[in-house]
MDTraj code that builds the backbone (N, CA, C; nanometers):
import mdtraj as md
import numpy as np

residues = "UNK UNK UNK UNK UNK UNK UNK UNK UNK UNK UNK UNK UNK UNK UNK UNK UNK UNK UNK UNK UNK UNK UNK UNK UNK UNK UNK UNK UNK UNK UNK UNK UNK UNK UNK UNK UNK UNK UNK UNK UNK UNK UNK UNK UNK UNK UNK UNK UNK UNK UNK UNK UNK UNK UNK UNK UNK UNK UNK UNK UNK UNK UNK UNK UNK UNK UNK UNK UNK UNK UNK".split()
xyz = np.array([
    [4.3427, 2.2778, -2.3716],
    [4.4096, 2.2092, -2.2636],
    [4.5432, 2.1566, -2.3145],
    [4.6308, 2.2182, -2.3249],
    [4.7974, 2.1456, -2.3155],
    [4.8523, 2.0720, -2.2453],
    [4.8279, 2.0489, -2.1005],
    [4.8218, 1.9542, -1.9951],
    [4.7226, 1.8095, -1.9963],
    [4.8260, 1.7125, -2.0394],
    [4.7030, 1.5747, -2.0667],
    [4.6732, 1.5126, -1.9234],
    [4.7144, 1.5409, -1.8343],
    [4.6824, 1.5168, -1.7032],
    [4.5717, 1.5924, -1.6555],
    [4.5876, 1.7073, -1.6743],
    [4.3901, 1.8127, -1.6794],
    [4.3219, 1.7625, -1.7225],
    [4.3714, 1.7066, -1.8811],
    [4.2618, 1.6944, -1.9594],
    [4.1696, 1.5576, -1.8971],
    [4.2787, 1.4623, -1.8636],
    [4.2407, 1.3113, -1.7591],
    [4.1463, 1.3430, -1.6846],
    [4.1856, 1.4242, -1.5859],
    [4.1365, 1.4334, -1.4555],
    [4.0122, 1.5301, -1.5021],
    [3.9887, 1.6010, -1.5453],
    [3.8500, 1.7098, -1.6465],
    [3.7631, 1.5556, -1.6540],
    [3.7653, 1.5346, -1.7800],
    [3.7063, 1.3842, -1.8116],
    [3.6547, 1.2788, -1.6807],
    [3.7551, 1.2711, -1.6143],
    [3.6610, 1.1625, -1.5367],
    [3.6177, 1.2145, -1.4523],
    [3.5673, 1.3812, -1.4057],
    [3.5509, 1.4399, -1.3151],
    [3.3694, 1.4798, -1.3588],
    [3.3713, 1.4701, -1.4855],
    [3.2432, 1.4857, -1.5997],
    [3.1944, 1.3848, -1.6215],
    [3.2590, 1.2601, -1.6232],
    [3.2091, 1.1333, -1.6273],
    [3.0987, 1.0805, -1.4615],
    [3.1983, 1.1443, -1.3491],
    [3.1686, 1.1186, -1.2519],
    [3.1090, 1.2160, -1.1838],
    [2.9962, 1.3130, -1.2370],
    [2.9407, 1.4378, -1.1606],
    [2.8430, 1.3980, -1.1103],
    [2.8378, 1.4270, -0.9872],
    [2.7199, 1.3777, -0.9011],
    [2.5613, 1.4931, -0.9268],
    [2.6173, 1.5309, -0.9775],
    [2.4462, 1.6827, -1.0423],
    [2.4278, 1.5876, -1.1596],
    [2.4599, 1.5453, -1.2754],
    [2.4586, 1.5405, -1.3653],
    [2.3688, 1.3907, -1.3513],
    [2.4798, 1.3004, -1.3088],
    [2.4110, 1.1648, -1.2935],
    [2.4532, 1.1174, -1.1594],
    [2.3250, 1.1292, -1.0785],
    [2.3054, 1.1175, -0.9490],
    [2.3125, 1.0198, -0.9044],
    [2.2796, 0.8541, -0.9597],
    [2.2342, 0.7557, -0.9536],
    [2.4177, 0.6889, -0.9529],
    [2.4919, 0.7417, -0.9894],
    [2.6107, 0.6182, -1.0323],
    [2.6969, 0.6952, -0.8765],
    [2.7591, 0.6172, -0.8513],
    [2.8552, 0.5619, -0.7248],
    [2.9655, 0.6400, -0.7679],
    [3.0540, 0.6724, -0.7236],
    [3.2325, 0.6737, -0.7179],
    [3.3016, 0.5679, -0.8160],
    [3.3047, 0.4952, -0.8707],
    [3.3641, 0.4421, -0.9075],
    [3.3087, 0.3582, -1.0507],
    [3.4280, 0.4264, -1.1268],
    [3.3847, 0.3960, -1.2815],
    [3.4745, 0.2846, -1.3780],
    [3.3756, 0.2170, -1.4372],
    [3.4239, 0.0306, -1.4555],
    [3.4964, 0.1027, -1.5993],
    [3.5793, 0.1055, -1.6577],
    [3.6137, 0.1871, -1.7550],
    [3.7829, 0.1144, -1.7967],
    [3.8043, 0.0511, -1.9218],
    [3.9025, 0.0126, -1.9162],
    [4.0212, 0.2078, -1.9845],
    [4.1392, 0.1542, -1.9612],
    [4.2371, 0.3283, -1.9811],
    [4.2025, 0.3165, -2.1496],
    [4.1745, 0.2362, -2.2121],
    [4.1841, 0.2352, -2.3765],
    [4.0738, 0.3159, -2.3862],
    [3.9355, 0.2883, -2.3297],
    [3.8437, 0.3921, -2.3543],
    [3.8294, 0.5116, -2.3397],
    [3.9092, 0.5499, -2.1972],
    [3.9208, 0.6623, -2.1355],
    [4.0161, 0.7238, -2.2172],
    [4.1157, 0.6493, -2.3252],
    [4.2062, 0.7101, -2.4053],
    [4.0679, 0.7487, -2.4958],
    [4.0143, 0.7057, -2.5850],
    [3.9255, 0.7088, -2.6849],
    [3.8169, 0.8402, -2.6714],
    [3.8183, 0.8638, -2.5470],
    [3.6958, 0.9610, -2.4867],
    [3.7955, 1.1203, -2.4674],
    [3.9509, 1.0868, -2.4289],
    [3.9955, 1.2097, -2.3727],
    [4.1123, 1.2375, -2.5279],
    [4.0974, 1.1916, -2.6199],
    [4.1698, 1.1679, -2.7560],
    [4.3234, 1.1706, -2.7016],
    [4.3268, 1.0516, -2.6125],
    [4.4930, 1.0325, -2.6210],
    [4.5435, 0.9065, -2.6408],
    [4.6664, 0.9020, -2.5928],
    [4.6964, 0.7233, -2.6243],
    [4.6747, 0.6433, -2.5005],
    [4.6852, 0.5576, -2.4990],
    [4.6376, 0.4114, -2.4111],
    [4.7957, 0.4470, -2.2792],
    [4.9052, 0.4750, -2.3576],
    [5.0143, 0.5077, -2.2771],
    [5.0094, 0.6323, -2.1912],
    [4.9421, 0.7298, -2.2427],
    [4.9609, 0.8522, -2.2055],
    [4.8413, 0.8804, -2.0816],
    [4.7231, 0.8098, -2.1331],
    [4.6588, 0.8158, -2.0317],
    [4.6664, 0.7198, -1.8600],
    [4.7267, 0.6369, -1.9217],
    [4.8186, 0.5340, -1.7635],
    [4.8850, 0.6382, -1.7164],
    [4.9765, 0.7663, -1.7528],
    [5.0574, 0.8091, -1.6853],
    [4.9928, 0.9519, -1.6290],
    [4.8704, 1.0096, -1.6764],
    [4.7966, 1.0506, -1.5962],
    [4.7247, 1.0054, -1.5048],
    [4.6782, 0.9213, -1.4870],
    [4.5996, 0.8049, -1.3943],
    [4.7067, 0.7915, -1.2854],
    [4.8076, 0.7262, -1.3423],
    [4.9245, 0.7498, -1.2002],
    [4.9535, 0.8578, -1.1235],
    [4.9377, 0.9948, -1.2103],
    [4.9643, 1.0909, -1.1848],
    [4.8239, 1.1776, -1.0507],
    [4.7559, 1.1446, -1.1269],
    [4.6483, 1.1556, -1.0316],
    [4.6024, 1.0381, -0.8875],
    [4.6228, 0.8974, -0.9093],
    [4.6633, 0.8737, -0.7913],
    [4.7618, 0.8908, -0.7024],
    [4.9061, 0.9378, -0.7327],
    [4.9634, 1.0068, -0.6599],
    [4.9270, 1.1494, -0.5701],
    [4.8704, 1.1879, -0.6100],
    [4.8184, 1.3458, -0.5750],
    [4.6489, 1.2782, -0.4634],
    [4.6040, 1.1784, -0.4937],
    [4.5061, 1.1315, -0.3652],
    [4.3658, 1.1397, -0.4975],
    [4.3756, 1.1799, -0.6050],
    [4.2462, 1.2015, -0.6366],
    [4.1507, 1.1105, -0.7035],
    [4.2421, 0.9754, -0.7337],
    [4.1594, 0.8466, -0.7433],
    [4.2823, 0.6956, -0.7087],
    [4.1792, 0.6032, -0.7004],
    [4.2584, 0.4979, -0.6349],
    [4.1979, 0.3898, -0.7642],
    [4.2668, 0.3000, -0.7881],
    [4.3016, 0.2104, -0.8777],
    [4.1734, 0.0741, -0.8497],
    [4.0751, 0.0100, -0.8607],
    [4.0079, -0.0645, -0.8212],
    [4.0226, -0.1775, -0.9410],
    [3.9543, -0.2874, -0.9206],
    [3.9650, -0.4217, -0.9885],
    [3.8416, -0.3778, -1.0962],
    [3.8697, -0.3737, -1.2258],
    [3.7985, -0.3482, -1.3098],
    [3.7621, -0.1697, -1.3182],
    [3.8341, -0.1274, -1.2901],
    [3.8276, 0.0559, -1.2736],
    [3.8811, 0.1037, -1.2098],
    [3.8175, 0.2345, -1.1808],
    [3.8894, 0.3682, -1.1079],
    [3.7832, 0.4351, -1.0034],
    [3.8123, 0.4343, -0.8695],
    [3.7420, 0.5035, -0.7606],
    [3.8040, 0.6876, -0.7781],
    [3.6769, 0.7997, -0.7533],
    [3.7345, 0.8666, -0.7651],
    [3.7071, 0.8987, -0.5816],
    [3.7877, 0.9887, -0.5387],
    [3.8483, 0.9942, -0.4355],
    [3.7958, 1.1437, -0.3716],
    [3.8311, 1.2277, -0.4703],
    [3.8472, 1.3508, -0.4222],
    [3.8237, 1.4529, -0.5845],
    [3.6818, 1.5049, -0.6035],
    [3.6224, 1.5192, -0.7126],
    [3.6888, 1.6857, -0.7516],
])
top = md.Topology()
chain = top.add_chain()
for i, resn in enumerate(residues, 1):
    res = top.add_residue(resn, chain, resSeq=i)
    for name in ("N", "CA", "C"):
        top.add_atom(name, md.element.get_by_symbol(name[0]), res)
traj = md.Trajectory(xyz[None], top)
C-alpha cells in the first residue's frame, strides 16, 4: 500500500467489520496515536487521512472517536 489514506481507511474498515465482530456498533473509541501505532504511521499523518476520509463522507469525527459512515 503506497497510499497512507488506503492504508487508514483498510484499517478501520477491519477494525469495524460487521462479519467479523458483530456485536460492536459503528463507532470506534480509538485515540489517532493508536490508530497511528496499528496502521505504522505517524500521529500527523494519520489526522490527515482521517480528514481525508471525512471529507469524502466515509466517517464523521465523534467525542472520543470515529463513526464510520459508509464501510
Amino acid at each position: 500500500m503506497t497510499n497512507p489514506d488506503i492504508g487508514v481507511a483498510r484499517s478501520l474498515a477491519a477494525l469495524l467489520n460487521p462479519v467479523m465482530y458483530p456485536c460492536f456498533a459503528t463507532v470506534l473509541n480509538i485515540t489517532q496515536q493508536e490508530l497511528a501505532d496499528l496502521v505504522g504511521l505517524s500521529r500527523q499523518r494519520v489526522n490527515e487521512a482521517l480528514t481525508v476520509l471525512d471529507v469524502y463522507g466515509a466517517i464523521a469525527f465523534d467525542y472520543g472517536g470515529l463513526r464510520l459512515l459508509d464501510l
